[in-house]
C-alpha positions as CSV (number, residue, x, y, z in Angstrom):
1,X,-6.2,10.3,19.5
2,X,-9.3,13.0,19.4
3,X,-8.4,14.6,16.2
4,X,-10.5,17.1,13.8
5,X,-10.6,17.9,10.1
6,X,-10.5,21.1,9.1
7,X,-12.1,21.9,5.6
8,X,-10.8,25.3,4.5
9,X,-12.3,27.6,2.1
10,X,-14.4,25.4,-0.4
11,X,-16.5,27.5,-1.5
12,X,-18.1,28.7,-5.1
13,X,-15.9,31.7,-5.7
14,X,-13.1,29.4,-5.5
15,X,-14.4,26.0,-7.3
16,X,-17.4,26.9,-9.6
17,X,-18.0,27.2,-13.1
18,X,-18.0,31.2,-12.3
19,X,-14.9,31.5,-10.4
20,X,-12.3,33.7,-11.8
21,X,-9.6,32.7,-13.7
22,X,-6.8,33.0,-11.5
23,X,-8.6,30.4,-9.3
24,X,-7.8,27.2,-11.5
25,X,-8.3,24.2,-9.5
26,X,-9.2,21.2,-10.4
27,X,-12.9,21.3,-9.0
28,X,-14.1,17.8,-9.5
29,X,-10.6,15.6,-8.8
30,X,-9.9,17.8,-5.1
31,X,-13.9,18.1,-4.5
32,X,-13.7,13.6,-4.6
33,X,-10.6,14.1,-2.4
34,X,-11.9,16.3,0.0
35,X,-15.2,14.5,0.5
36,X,-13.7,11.0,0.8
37,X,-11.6,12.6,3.6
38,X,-15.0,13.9,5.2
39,X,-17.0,10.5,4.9
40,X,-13.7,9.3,6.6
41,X,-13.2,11.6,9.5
42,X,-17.1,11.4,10.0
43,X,-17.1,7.1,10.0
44,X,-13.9,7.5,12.4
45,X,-16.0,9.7,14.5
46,X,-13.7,12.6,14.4
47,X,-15.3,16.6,14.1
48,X,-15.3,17.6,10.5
49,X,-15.5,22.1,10.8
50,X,-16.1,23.7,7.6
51,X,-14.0,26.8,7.2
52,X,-15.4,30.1,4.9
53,X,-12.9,32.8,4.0
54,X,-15.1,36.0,4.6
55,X,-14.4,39.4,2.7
56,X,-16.3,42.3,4.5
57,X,-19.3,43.5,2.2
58,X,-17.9,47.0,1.2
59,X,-17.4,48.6,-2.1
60,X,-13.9,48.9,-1.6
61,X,-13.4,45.0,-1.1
62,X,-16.1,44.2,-3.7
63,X,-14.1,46.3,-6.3
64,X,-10.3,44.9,-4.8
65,X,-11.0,41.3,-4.2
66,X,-14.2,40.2,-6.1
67,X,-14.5,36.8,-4.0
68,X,-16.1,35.5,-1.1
69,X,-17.6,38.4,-0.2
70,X,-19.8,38.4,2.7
71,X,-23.5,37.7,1.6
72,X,-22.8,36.4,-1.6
73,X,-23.1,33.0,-4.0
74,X,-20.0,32.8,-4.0
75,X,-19.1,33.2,-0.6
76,X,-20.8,30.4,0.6
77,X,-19.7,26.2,0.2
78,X,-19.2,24.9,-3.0
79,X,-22.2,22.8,-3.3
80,X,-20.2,19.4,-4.6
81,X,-18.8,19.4,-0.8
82,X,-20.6,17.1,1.3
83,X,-21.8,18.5,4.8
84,X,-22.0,16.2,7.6
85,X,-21.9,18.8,10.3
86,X,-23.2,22.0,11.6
87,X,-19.6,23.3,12.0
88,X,-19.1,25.6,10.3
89,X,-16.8,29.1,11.1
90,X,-16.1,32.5,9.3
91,X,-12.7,33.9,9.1
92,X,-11.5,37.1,8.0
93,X,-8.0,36.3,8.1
94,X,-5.6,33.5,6.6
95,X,-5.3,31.8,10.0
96,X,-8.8,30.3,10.6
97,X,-7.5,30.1,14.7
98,X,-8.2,33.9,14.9
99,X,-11.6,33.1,14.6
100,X,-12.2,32.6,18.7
101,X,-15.1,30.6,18.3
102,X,-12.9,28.2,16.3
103,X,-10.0,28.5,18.4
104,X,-12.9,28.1,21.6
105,X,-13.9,24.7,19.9
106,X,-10.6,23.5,19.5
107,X,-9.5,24.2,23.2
108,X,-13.1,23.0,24.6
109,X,-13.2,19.4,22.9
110,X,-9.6,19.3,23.4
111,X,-8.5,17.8,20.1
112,X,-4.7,16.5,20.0
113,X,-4.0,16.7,16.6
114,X,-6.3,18.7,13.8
115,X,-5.5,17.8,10.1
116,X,-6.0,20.7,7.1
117,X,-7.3,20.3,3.9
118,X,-8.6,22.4,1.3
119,X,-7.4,25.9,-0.5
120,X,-5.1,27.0,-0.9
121,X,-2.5,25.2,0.3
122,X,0.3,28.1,0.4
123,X,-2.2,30.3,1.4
124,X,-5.0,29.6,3.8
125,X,-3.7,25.9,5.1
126,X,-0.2,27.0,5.3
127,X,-1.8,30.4,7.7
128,X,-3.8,28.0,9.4
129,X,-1.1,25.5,10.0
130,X,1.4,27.8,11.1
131,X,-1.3,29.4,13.4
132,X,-2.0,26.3,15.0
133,X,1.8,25.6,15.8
134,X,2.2,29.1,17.1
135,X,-0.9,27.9,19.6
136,X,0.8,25.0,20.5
137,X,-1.5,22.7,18.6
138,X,-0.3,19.6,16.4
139,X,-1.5,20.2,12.9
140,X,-0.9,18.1,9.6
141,X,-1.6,19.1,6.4
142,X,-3.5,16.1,3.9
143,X,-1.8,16.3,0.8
144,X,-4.2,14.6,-1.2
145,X,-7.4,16.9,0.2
146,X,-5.1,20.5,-0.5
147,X,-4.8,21.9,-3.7
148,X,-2.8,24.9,-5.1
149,X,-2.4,27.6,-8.0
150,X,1.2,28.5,-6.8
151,X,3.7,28.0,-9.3
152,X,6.4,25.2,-9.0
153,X,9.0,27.4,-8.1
154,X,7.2,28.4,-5.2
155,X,5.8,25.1,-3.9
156,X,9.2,23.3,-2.5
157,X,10.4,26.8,-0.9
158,X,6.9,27.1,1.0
159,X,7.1,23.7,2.0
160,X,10.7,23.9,3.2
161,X,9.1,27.2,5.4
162,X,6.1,24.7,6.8
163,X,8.6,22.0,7.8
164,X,10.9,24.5,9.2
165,X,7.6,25.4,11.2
166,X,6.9,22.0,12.6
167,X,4.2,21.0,10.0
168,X,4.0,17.8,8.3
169,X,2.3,16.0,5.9
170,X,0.5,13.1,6.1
């Protein structure tokens, strides 16, 4: 099965030492759990595409948002994630399939299943996933590469909303 790995949104603003404090993941347990995943996907010979949430560079956004703001450190990938491919793709929304170059990729290589990992898992994966089911395209989120700051309550009802989508979990 010709499948990719999507790795979505690691980057600094998100996972470094500067991050703010609503971001409180745990850098260095997801960081080894996303990179085994890469080093995995890459041995297999599957695609490994790097996602980057992009915030346009404007005053407004700068002073509303704060993070991965176009042009920035903290925009870019977190430097503990390892890179073993130029693919890499900018998004401006949740869903990383709006991006059309992305969505081109996806269609042109003609994956049959992509698999999701990264942050947040109720917020960027869980666009992305739905996005990809709305498209037509199998998607499965891995658990042990997504991380979350939701809080409990939230986790199971989002879950039941991805499985009532079509998503699994693998």
């Amino acid at each position: 099965m010709k499948k990719a790995l999507l790795v979505i949104d690691m980057q600094n603003d998100y996972l470094y030492e500067k991050r703010k404090p609503r971001f409180a993941y745990h850098t260095e347990e997801l960081t080894a759990a996303v990179n085994a995943l890469i080093r995995q996907y890459h041995a297999e010979g599957s695609d490994v595409i790097y996602i980057r949430h992009i915030i346009q560079n404007l005053p407004t956004n700068r002073l509303l948002f704060g993070y991965s703001i176009a042009g920035t450190e903290g925009a870019e990938i977190y430097n503990g994630i390892e890179i073993v491919s130029e693919h890499c793709f900018d998004k401006l929304f949740g869903d990383a399939l709006t991006n059309k170059q992305l969505l081109g990729m996806v269609h042109e290589k003609g994956y049959e299943m992509l698999h999701l990992c990264g942050l947040d898992e109720f917020g960027c994966v869980t666009e992305t996933a739905c996005g990809a089911v709305k498209r037509g395209i199998p998607v499965q989120i891995v658990r042990s590469g997504t991380a979350t700051v939701q809080p409990e309550k939230k986790i199971a009802k989002q879950r039941a909303r991805l499985e009532k989508a079509g998503v699994t979990y693998i």
